[in-house]
N, C-alpha and C positions, 0 to 999 in steps of 0.2 A: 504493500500500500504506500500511496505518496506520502511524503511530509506535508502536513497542514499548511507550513506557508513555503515558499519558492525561493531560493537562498542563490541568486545568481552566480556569487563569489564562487560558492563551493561546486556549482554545477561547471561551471565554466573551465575551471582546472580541469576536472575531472573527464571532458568533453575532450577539450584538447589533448589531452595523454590521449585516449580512446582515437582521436585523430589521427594523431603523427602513429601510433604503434601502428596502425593499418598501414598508413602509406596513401590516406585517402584523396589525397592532394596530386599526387604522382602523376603524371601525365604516361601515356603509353603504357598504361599498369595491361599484365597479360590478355585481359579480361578484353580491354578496349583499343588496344595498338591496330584493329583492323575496323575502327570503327573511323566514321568523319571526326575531322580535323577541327577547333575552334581554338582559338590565339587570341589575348589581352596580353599586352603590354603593361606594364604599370611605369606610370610617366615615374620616374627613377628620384626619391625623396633624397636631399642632399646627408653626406652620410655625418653634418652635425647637428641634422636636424631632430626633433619631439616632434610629436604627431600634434598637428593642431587640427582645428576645425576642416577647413578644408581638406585636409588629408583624409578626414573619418569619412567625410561625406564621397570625395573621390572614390574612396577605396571601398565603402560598403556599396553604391554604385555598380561597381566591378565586382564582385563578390558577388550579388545579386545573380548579373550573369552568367559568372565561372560557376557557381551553384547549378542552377539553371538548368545550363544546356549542358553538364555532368548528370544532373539527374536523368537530361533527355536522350541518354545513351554517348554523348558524343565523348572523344578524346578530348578532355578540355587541357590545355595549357596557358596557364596566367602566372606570364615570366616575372617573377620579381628581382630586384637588385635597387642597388644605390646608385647615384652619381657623385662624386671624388669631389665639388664643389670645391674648384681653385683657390677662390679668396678666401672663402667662410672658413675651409681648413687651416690654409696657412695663417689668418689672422689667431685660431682658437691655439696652434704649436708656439704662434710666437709668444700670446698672453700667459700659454703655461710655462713656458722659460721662463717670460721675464716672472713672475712671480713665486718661481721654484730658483732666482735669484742665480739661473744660468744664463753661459754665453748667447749672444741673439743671433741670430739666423743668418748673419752676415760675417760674424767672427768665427763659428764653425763648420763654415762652406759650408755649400747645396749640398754635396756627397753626403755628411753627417747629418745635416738636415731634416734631406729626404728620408734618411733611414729612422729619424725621429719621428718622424709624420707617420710614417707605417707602422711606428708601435706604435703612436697614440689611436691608429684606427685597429688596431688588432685589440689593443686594452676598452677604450673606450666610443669607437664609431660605433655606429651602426644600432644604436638605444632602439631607433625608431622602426626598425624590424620585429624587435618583439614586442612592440606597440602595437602595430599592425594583426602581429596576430592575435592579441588580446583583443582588438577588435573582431575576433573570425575569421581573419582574412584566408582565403584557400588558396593560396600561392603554393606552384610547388615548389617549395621552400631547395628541395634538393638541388635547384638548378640556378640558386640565387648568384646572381650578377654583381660586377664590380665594374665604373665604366674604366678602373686602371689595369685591373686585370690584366693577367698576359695575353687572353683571347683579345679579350678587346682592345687590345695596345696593339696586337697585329693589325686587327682589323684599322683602325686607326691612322699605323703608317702605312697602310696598301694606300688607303683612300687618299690621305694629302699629297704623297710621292705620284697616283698616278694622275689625279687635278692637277698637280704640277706638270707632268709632261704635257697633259692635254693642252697647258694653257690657261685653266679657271681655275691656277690658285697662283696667285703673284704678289711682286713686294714694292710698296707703293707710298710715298709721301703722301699723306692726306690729315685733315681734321680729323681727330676722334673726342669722345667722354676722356677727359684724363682724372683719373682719383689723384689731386697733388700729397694726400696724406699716404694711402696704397704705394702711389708711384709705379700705377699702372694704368692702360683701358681698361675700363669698363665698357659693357652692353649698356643698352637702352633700358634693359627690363634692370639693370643694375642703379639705373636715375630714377631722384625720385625729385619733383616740380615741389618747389616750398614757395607757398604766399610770402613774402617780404615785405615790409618797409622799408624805402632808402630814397635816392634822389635820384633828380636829371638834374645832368649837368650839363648846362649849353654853355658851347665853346665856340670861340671866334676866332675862324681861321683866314689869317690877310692872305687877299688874292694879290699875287705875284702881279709889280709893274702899274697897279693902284692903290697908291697910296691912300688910306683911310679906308680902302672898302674889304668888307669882310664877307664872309660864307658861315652862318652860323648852325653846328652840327651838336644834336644832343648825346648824348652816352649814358649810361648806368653805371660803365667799365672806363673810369677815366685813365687807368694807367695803360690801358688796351692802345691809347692815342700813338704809344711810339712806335707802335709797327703799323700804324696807318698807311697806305699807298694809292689811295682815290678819296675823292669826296663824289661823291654817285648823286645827279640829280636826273627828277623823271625828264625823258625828250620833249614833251611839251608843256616842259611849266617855263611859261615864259621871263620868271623875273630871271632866270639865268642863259635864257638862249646864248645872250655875248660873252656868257666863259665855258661854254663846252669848248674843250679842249683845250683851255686854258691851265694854268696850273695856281696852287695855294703853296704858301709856305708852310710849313708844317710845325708848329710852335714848339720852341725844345730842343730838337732834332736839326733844324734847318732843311728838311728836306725837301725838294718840288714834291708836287703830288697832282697829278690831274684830276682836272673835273671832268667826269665821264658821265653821258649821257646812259640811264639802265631804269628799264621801267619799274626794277625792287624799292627805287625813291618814290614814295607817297608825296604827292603835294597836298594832300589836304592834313597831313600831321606835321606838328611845328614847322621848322621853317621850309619845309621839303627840302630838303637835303641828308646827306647822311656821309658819315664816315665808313670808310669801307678797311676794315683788317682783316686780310684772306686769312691770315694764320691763328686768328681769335675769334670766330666766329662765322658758325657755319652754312645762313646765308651769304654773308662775305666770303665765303669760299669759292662760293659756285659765281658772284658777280666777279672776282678777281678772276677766275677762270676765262670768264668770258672775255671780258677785257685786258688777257694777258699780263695782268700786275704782279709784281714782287709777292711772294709771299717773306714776311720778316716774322721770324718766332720770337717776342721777347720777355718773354719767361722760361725758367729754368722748370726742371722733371717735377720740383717740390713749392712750384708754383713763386719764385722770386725773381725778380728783373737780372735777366741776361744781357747785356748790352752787345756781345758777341755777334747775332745776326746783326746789328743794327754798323757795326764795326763793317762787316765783310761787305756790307751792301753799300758802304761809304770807300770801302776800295775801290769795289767792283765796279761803282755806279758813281765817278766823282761830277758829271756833270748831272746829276740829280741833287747836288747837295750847293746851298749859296752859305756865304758868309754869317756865321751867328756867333757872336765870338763867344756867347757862353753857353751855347751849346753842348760843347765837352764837355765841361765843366759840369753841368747838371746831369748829362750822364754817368759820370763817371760818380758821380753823389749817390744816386738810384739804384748801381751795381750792385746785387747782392741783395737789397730790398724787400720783404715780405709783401708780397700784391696790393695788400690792404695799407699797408702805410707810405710804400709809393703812392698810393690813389692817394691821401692825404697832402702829400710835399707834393705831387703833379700839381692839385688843386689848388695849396697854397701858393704855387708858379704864377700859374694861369692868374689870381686873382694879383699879384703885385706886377705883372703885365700885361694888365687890364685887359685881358683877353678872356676872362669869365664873364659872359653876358648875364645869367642868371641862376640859381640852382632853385629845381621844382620837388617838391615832396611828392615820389611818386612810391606807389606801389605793385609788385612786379614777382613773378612765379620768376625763381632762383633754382637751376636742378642741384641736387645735393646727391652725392654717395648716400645709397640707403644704406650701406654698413661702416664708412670711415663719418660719415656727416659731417662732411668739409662740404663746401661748393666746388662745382665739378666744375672745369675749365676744358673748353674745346681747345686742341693742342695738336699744332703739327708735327706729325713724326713720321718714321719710318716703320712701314707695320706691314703683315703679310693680309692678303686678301681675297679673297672668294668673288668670282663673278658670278655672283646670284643672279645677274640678269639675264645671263643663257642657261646658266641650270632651272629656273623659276620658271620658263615655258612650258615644258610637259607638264612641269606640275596646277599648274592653271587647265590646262587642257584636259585631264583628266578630270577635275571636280566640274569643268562646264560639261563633260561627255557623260557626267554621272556615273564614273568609276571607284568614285569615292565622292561619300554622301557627309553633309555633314546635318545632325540632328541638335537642335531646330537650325533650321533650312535660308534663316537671314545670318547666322555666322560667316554662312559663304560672300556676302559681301565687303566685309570683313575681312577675308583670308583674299580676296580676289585686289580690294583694294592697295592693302601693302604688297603683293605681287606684283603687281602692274607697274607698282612705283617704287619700284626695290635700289636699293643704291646697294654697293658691292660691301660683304660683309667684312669685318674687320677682326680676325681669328686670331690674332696673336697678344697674349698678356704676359706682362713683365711682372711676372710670379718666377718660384720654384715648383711649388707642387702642379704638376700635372701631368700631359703628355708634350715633353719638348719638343721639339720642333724640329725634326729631321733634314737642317739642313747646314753644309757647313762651308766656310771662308778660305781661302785662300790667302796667302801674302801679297797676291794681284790684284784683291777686290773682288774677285769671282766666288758667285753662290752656286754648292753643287747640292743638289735635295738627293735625297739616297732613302734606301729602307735602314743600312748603317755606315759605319764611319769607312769600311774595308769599301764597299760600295762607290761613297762619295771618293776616297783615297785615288778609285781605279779611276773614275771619271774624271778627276782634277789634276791627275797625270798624262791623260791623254789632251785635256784640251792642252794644258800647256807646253806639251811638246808640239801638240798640232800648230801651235799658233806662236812659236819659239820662244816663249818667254822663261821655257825651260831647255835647257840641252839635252837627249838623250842618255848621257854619260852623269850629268846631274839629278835627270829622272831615277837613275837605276842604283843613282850613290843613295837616294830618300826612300827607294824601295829595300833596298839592305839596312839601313840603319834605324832600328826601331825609336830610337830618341828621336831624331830628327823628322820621322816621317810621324809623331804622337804631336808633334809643333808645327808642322806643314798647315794643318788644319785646325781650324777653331771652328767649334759650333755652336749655333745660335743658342744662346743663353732663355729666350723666349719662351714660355708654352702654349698651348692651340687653346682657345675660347672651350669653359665643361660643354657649353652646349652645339661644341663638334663632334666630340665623342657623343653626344647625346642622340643627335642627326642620326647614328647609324644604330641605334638603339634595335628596332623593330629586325634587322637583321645581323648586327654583330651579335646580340646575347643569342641567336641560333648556330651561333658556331661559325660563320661566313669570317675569312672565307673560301674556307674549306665546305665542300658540298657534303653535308650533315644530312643525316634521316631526319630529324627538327627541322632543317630550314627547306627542304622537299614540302613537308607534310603541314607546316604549320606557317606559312611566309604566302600571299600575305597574308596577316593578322586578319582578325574577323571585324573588331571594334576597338577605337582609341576612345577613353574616357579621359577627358581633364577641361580642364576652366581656359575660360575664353580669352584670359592674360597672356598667355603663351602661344596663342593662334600662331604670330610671325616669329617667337621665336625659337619653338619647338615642332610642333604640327607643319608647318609650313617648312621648316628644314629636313624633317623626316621624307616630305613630301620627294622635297629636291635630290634630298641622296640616295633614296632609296629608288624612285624611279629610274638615276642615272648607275647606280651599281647594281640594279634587279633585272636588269634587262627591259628597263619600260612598268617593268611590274608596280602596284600602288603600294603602299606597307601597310592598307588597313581600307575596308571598303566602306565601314561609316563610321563617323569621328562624333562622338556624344558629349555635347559642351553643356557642362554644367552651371548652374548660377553659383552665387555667391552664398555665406551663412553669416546672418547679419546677426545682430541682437535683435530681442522683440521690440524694440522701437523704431527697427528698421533701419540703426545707424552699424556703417562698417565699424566691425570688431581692430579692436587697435588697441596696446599697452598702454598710449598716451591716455585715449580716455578709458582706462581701467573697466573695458565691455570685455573683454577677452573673457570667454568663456573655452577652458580644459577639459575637452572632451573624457581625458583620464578621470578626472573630477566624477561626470557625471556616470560613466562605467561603475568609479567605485559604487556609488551613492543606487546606479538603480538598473544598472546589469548592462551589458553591451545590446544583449536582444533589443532592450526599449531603447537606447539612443539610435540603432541601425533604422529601427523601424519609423523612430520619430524623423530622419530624416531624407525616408524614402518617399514615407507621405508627405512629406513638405517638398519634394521634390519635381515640381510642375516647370513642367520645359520653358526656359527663358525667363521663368517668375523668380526671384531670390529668397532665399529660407529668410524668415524671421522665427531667429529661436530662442522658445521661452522656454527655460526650466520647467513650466508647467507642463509641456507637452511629451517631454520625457517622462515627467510624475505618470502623465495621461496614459500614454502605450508601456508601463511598468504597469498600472492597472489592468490593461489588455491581457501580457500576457499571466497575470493574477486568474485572471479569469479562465482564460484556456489551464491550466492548472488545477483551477477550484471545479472547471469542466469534466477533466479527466477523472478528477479522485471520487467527483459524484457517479459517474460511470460505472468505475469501478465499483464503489459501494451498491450500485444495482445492477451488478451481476453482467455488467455488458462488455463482452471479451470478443475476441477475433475469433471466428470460427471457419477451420479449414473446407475449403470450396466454399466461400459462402459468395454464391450468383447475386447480382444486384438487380437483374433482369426479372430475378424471378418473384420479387419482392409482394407482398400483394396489399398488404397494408397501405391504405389513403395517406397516413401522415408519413411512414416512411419511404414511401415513393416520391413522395413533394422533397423530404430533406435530400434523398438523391437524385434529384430534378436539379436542385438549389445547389448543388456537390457540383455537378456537369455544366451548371451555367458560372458556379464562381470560375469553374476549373479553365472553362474557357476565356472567359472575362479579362483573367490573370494573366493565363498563357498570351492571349493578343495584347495583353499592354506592354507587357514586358518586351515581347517581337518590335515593339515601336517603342520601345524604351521610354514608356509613360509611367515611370517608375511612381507616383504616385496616384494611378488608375489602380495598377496593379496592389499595392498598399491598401489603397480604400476597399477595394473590391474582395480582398480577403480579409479585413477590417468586420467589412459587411457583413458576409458570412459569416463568420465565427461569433461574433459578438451577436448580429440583430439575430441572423436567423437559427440560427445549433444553439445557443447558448438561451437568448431569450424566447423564442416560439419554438423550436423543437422538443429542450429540451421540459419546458415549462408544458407545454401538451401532449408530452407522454410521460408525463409523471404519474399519471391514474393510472397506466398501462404498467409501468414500472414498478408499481408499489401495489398494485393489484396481484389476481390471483397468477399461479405459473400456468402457461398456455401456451397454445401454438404464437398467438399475437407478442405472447412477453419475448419468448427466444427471438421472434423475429427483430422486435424492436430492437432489444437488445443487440443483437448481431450484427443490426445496421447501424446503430450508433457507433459499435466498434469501428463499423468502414468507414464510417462517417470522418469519426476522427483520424483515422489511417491517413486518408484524403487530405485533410486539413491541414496536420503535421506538415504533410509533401509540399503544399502549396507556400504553408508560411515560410517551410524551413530557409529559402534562399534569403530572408528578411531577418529571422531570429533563431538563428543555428544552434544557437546553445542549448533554449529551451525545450526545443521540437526535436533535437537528439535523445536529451532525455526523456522525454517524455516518451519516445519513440522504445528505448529503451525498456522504461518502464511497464508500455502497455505487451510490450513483446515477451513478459514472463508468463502469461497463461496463452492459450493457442497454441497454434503453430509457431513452428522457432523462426525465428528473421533470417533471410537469407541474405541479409549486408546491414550495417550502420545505415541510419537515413540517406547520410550524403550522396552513399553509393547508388541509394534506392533508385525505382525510375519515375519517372514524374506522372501525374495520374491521367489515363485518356478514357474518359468516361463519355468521348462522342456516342449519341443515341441512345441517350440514359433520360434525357427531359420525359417529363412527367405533364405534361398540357394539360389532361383531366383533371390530374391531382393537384396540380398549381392552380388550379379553377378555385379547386375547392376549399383548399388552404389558405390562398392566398386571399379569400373574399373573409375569410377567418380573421386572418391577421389582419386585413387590412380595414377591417371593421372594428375592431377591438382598438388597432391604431388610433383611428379617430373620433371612436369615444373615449379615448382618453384624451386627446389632442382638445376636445369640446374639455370634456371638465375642466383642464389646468386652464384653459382661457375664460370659463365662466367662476371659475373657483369654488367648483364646484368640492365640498368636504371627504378628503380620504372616506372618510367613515362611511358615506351617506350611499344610498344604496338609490338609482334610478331606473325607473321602468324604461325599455326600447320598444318602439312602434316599428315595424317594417311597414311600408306604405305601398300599396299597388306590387306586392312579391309576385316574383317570377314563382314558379312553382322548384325552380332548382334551388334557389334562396330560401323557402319553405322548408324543402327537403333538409340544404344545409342549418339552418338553425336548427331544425330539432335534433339532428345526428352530431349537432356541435352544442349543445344547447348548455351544458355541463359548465366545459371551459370558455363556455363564452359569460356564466354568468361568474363565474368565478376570476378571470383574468379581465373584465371588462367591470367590476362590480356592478352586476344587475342585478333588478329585484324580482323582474318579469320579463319575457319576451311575447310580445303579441300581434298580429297581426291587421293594417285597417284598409281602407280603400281610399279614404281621404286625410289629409295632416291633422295630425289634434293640434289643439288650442295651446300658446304658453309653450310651444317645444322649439328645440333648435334643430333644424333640418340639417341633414350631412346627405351628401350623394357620395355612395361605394359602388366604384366598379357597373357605375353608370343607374343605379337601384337607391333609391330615396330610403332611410332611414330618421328617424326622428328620438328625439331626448324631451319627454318633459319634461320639463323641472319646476314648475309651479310648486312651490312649496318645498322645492329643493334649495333651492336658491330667489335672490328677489332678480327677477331680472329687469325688472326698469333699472333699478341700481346700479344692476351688470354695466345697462345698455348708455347710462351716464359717464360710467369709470369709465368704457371703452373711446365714447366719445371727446374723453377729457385725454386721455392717452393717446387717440390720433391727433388730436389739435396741438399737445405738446411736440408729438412727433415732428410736425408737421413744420413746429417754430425752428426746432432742433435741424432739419435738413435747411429749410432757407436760410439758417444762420449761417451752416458752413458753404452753400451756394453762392452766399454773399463771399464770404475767405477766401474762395476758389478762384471767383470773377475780379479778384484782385489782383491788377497783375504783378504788384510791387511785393505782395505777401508771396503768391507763387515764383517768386526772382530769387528772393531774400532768403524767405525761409527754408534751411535744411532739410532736404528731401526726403528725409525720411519724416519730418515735421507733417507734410504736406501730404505724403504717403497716405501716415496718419490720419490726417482730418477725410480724405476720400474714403479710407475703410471704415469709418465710423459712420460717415455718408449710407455706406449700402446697408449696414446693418439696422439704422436709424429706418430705410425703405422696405428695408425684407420685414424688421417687425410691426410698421404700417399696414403691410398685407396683409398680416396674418389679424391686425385688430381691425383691420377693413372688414374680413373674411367673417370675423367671429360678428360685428354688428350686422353684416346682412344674413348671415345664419338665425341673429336673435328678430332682426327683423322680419323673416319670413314666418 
C-alpha cells in the first residue's frame, strides 16, 4: 500500500538509481538499435554554469520529447554535454588563484595554466549536469560531450584548416566588441546596452583657409576626436555645399581632415555634421571605408591613449598634418592616459581654446561586458574571420524550402533577417583557454594554418624555398636541427570564439569526422529546443556549418523557440532586482514532477511564462491527487488484470472513462507532435483531475463499495487501465511520480514487462464511446451547472433544491432515472421531476441543448440575488472603462514597464470573463 502522503525527495533518488541501473536512457539499447532514429541536441550549458530558470524550462521541454517518442518505440538519443565557455572559465581559474594567493595566469605560462583549468573542470565543472538530472533529464548521460574534448578538438581543427583553404576563414583588420578589462573580443551576445547619463559635447572644428568659420561636431567619446579622419556631412544639406571637399583642422593633432559628402550625416540632428573615426566606431567604419580614410587606432589593448598610430600616420602622411606648435606637446601629455581622464584634459583643451561650443546633458545606451562591466570599446585589430556571407546562403535556402521548420513560425523572420544582413564573423579571442588557433608564423610574416605544427613546418618550408627566401641547404640545416626548427615557427597565441566549437555541435558530438553508426543513424537531428536569444548566434551557425560539412544536409528539421520565464508580475528575472527565482529552491520545497509540469502548462508558443510560486504549490496539489487516486484504488480492490480487453467492457460508466482515456490519449499525442507543450499539459490536467478523479471516480463509488459482482471486477479492472493509461501519458511531464506509482501498482497483477520509461505509449485508436459519452457526459455536464447556478446565486452548501427537467426528450427521462442516485447526491437535490412548461421563481440552465430548471423560491431571495448581480456588473463595468481609459493613454502605455501594462490588460479580460458569467447568471434569474 502507498504512503498517505507523496515525499518527492525520497521518490526521486530512489527513481533515479532504478534509472541509471537499467541503462534507461541509452540510446541503441538491444531492444531498439533496429528501431527509427530520433536526435535532440541539448544546446551545451557553459561548464560554470547552475541551472537556472531557463535551463529547467529548456531542458524539461526536451525531456518531454526524448520521453515521448522513447515511449513511442523509437531509438531516442538526447546528446548531452557542456560547452568549455572561454571567458567565464578562464575568469573563474584566475579569481581562484588570485584568492588561493597564487601566481596569475600570466607568471605561470599558458602551459601550466591550461593544465590548471582542466583540474578545476575535473574537481569542480560540470555542477550543472547533475542539476539537470535532478530535474529528470533522460540524457544519455553515457555519451556526455565536452566541446574540448579530443573528439571535438578534431573535429574543430578539420573544420577551421579546411575554411581556411577554401577561403571562408581569413585574417583581417576590422572593428570589433573589445572587453579593455578581459583584453579580448567579445561577441554581441557577450554586450550588454546600459541606459546612461552623460553628455554631448559639441566641438568646433576650424575649417582650413577660413578664418573664424567653424564645423560644429557633437560626440559622447570626446577622446575618440584624435583618431578622427573626416567630418561627414549629408550631400544635400546645403549650409555646407562650399566645403565638400574641403578640409578642417583637427584641434590637438593638427591634422587636415576632409569634409566628405555621406548620407550616414542626418541634417535634421544638431548641426548635421558629424565626426567620423573609422577605428572607434562602427558606423564610422563602414563611412571610412567608403570614402577611403585613415583608419588611426588611438587607444591601447587596456583601453589608454596610444599616441603610436597617430605618430606613424604623421610620418606617413606629412602633408596631412599643418603647423600646431602645441600639438606634441598635448600629445605627448595624453600618452599613456586612462580613456576617461583623457576625455576630461581633451575637454578641459577644447574649453581654454575656445573651441567647446557647448556641452548637453544627454542620455544614451553604453554596451558594457556583461561579465568584466567595463564599457566595451569598438577596436581595430587584427583578428581571424568567417565569411558568413557565402556560408549563410544555403542556410537561408533551406528554412525558405521548409527543410527546417522553425516552431512558432514568425522566428523565421528573425533568423532570415540577420542572415541577409550578416557581416563576417569575428572567431578569434585573446584568451588561453580554448581551442587555439591552428595556425603559425614564420620569421617572413607568412601564416601557414595546419591540422599541426609538423604540418605547418612542411608547408613553411616549401613556400620559402619556393619563393627563395630560404636556400635549400638552409631549409635542410632547420629540418635537422630540432632547436632551431621549434623557433622557425610561432603560433598564434589566439583561441577560436566557444561558439565555433559550438556551430558543429549537432554533428561533432556524433563522432564526425569519422563516419560513426551515430552520425549515419541519428544526423540530422529530429528537433532543436532553445530560446530565441541565440537565433544568430547559435541556431543560425549550426545552420551554416552543418549544411557546408553534411553535405547540404540540415542538422535539425524543426527548431522549437521557447519564450522567456519571467516572475509573476511579468518583469524579466534579474539579480539586480532580486526576482530570480532557483528552480533548485523550488525542487527542494515541492518535487521536480510539479515544477516540470508547472512549466509545461505555462508553456504556450510565443507567450512568456509568468511564474508564480503558487503555481508550482498548484501542480504539487495535482500530483497529491493522482497519488491520493491510486491509494483509493487500491483500497477498493482495483488491480490490473491479465488480458483485461477494453473493447469488451460493457459497463455505461466504464466505457465513457475509456472513451475519455482515447480522447485524452489522442489530444496529448497531437499537441505534443506540434509541440503545444501546454495543450498537451492541460489536456492530461483535464483528464486526470476533472474526469478519473472527480466524475469517474466519484460515480463508481456505489459500485465500489457495493456488493462483489460481475459490475465491481469490471469497474475495478478498468480503473486499473484506466490508471495504467494515465501514468503513460503524464509520465513525459512528471517522471518521478508516475514511475512510482507505476511501480507501485505493478505489485498485484501481472508483472511489468519494463520500468514506465521503457513502456510504450498508449494507442487506444477506436476505443471512443459516443453512446456512453451521450450518457455520461449529459450526467456531468448537468451536475456541472447546477453547481455552477448555486455558487452564483449563493445558493447554501446545506440546502437541498428541487430540479424540473422541462419538455424531456424521453432519453433524458431514461437518463435521470438510471442516474437519479448520483445525481441527487453529487448535484444536492431534493427531487427530480418532470414539466412541460418553466415553473415560477426558477433559474433556467440549457444542457446539451435540453432546458433544465432550479427553483429556489425559498431557497434563496432572489430579487436580492438579482440586485447583488446587478451591482457586481455595474462595478464590473467601472473596473474595465477604468483600465480602457490607462490603455488609451499613450504616454502611460510609452512609460510604463511592460510588464506594468501587461498587467493592467490581464486584469482587463478577467474583469470581462467575470461580467459574462454575472451577465449569464441575471438573465438565467430573469427568465
Amino acid at each position: 500500500m502507498l504512503e498517505k502522503v507523496f515525499d518527492p525527495a525520497s521518490v526521486e533518488t530512489r527513481i533515479s538509481a532504478a534509472w541509471e541501473a537499467e541503462g534507461a536512457f541509452r540510446c541503441s539499447r538491444p531492444e531498439r538499435k533496429d528501431k527509427p532514429g530520433y536526435s535532440i541536441v541539448i544546446p551545451p550549458p557553459n561548464v560554470t554554469g547552475s541551472l537556472h530558470m531557463g535551463h529547467a524550462l529548456n531542458n524539461t521541454l526536451q525531456d518531454i520529447l526524448a520521453r515521448f517518442e522513447r515511449m513511442r518505440g523509437k531509438d531516442v538519443l538526447w546528446q548531452p554535454g557542456m560547452d568549455h565557455a572561454g571567458i567565464a572559465t578562464q575568469m573563474v581559474v584566475e579569481r581562484q588563484l588570485a584568492a588561493q594567493g597564487l601566481p596569475g595566469r600570466r607568471d605561470m605560462g599558458r602551459e601550466a595554466f591550461i593544465k590548471r583549468v582542466w583540474e578545476w573542470k575535473a574537481e569542480s565543472g560540470g555542477t550543472i549536469a547533475g542539476q539537470l538530472k535532478r530535474l529528470g533529464a533522460s540524457c544519455d548521460w553515457s555519451r556526455e560531450r565536452f566541446t574540448m574534448d579530443e573528439g571535438l578538438s578534431r573535429a574543430v581543427l578539420k573544420v577551421f584548416v579546411q575554411l581556411y583553404r577554401e577561403g571562408l576563414i581569413y585574417k583581417d583588420k576590422r572593428l570589433v566588441n573589445w572587453d579593455p578589462k578581459l583584453i579580448t573580443a567579445i561577441s554581441d551576445l557577450e554586450v550588454v546596452p546600459v541606459e546612461m547619463k552623460g553628455n554631448l559635447w559639441h566641438l568646433r572644428y576650424p575649417v582650413e583657409g577660413e578664418k573664424g568659420r567653424f564645423i560644429i561636431v557633437a560626440t559622447t567619446r570626446p577622446e575618440t576626436m584624435l583618431g578622427d579622419t573626416a567630418v561627414a556631412v549629408h550631400p544635400d544639406d546645403e549650409r555646407y555645399q562650399d566645403l565638400i571637399g574641403k578640409n578642417v583642422i583637427l584641434p590637438l593633432v593638427g591634422r587636415r581632415i576632409p569634409i566628405v559628402a555621406d548620407e550616414y550625416s542626418d541634417p535634421e540632428k544638431g548641426s548635421g555634421a558629424v565626426k567620423i573615426t573609422p577605428a572607434h566606431d562602427f558606423n564610422d567604419f563602414e563611412v571610412g571605408k567608403r570614402h577611403a580614410l585613415p583608419m588611426i587606432n588611438v587607444l591601447d589593448a587596456e583601453a589608454r591613449i596610444d599616441i603610436s598610430a597617430i605618430r606613424d600616420d604623421q610620418s606617413d602622411r606629412p602633408d596631412a598634418y599643418v603647423e600646431t606648435p602645441d600639438a606634441a606637446g598635448v600629445l605627448e601629455h595624453l600618452q599613456g592616459q586612462d580613456r576617461f581622464a583623457a576625455r576630461k584634459q581633451i575637454v578641459d583643451l577644447f574649453t581654454q581654446l575656445e573651441l567647446l561650443e557647448t556641452i548637453e546633458p544627454h542620455v544614451h545606451v553604453v554596451p558594457h561586458g556583461d561579465r568584466s562591466n567595463v564599457v566595451i570599446e569598438p577596436w581595430l585589430t587584427d583578428q581571424w574571420y568567417v565569411d558568413a556571407k557565402t556560408l549563410a546562403q544555403p542556410a537561408l535556402a533551406a528554412v525558405r524550402e521548409g527543410r527546417t521548420n522553425f516552431i512558432p513560425k514568425n522566428w523565421e523572420k528573425t533568423y532570415f533577417e540577420w542572415l541577409e544582413n550578416i557581416q563576417p564573423w569575428c572567431v578569434s579571442r585573446q584568451l588561453w583557454w580554448g581551442h587555439q588557433i591552428p595556425a603559425w608564423y614564420d620569421p617572413f610574416g607568412n601564416v601557414f594554418v595546419a591540422l599541426d605544427e609538423d604540418e605547418a613546418f612542411e608547408q613553411a618550408i616549401a613556400h620559402n624555398v619556393g619563393n627563395e627566401a630560404l636556400s635549400p641547404e638552409d631549409a635542410e640545416a632547420l629540418i635537422q636541427d630540432k632547436d632551431r626548427r621549434a623557433q622557425f615557427l610561432t603560433r598564434d597565441e589566439d583561441v577560436l570564439d566557444t561558439w565555433f566549437s559550438s556551430a558543429l555541435w549537432p554533428f561533432s558530438t556524433l563522432g564526425w569526422p569519422d563516419e560513426t553508426a551515430e552520425l549515419k543513424k541519428f544526423y540530422p537531428t529530429s528537433v532543436l529546443v532553445t530560446g530565441f536569444d541565440i537565433i544568430f548566434f547559435w541556431v543560425a551557425r549550426m545552420m551554416m556549418m552543418g549544411m557546408h560539412f553534411m553535405d547540404g544536409e540540415v542538422p535539425f528539421k524543426d527548431v522549437y523557440i521557447h519564450a522567456l520565464v519571467r516572475d509573476e508580475k511579468g518583469a524579466k528575472m534579474s539579480k539586480s532586482k532580486g526576482n530570480v527565482i532557483d528552480p533548485l529552491d523550488l525542487v527542494e520545497q515541492y518535487g521536480a514532477d510539479a515544477l516540470r509540469f508547472t512549466l509545461a502548462a505555462m508553456a504556450a508558443q510565443g507567450r512568456d511564462i509568468k511564474l508564480a510560486t503558487s503555481r508550482v504549490e498548484g501542480y504539487r496539489n495535482f500530483a497529491t491527487k493522482l497519488w491520493n487516486a491510486v491509494r483509493f484504488a487500491e483500497m477498493n480492490g482495483c488491480a490490473r488484470v491479465e488480458g483485461f480487453d477494453p473493447e469488451k467492457v460493457e459497463n455505461t460508466l466504464n466505457r465513457w472513462i475509456i472513451g475519455e482515456a482515447a480522447r485524452a490519449t489522442r489530444e496529448v499525442t497531437e499537441a505534443i507532435e506540434a509541440y503545444r507543450f501546454n495543450d498537451a499539459a492541460a489536456a492530461i490536467y483535464r483528464f486526470l483531475w476533472n474526469v478519473f478523479c472527480d466524475w469517474h471516480l466519484e460515480l463508481a463509488k456505489p459500485v465500489l463499495s457495493g456488493p462483489d459482482g460481475s459490475a465491481k471486477e469490471e469497474t475495478r479492472a478498468t480503473t486499473a487501465w484506466v490508471l495504467d493509461v494515465a501514468m503513460a501519458l503524464l509520465h513525459p511531464f512528471m517522471p518521478f511520480l508516475t514511475e512510482e506509482l507505476w511501480a507501485e501498482t505493478g505489485k498485484v497483477g501481472p508483472a511489468r514487462k519494463s520500468l514506465l520509461v521503457l513502456s510504450d505509449w498508449p494507442d487506444l485508436a477506436g476505443l471512443e464511446a459516443p453512446d456512453a459519452e451521450a450518457e455520461v457526459g449529459w450526467v456531468v455536464d448537468l451536475i456541472a451547472e447546477i453547481r455552477s447556478v448555486r455558487a452564483e446565486m449563493n445558493v447554501p452548501a446545506s440546502a437541498r433544491a428541487p430540479l424540473v427537467l422541462v419538455q424531456a426528450s424521453a432519453e433524458s427521462r431514461a437518463r435521470a432515472s438510471a442516474w437519479d442516485e448520483a445525481l441527487r447526491r453529487l448535484a444536492r437535490l431534493s427531487d427530480i421531476s418532470f414539466a412541460e412548461a418553466m415553473p415560477s421563481e426558477a433559474v433556467q440552465m440549457v444542457v446539451r441543448g435540453e432546458v433544465a430548471a432550479l427553483p429556489l423560491a425559498g431557497v434563496v431571495d432572489l430579487a436580492a440575488e438579482r440586485v447583488r448581480l446587478q451591482k457586481e456588473e455595474e462595478k464590473l463595468g467601472q473596473e474595465i472603462s477604468r483600465i480602457d481609459g490607462k490603455l488609451a493613454n499613450e504616454k502611460f502605455v510609452a512609460r510604463a514597464p511592460e510588464e506594468v501594462v501587461e498587467a493592467e490588460r490581464e486584469k482587463r479580460e478577467e474583469y470581462v470573463q467575470r461580467r459574462e458569467k454575472v451577465r449569464a447568471a441575471i438573465t438565467q434569474l430573469g427568465s
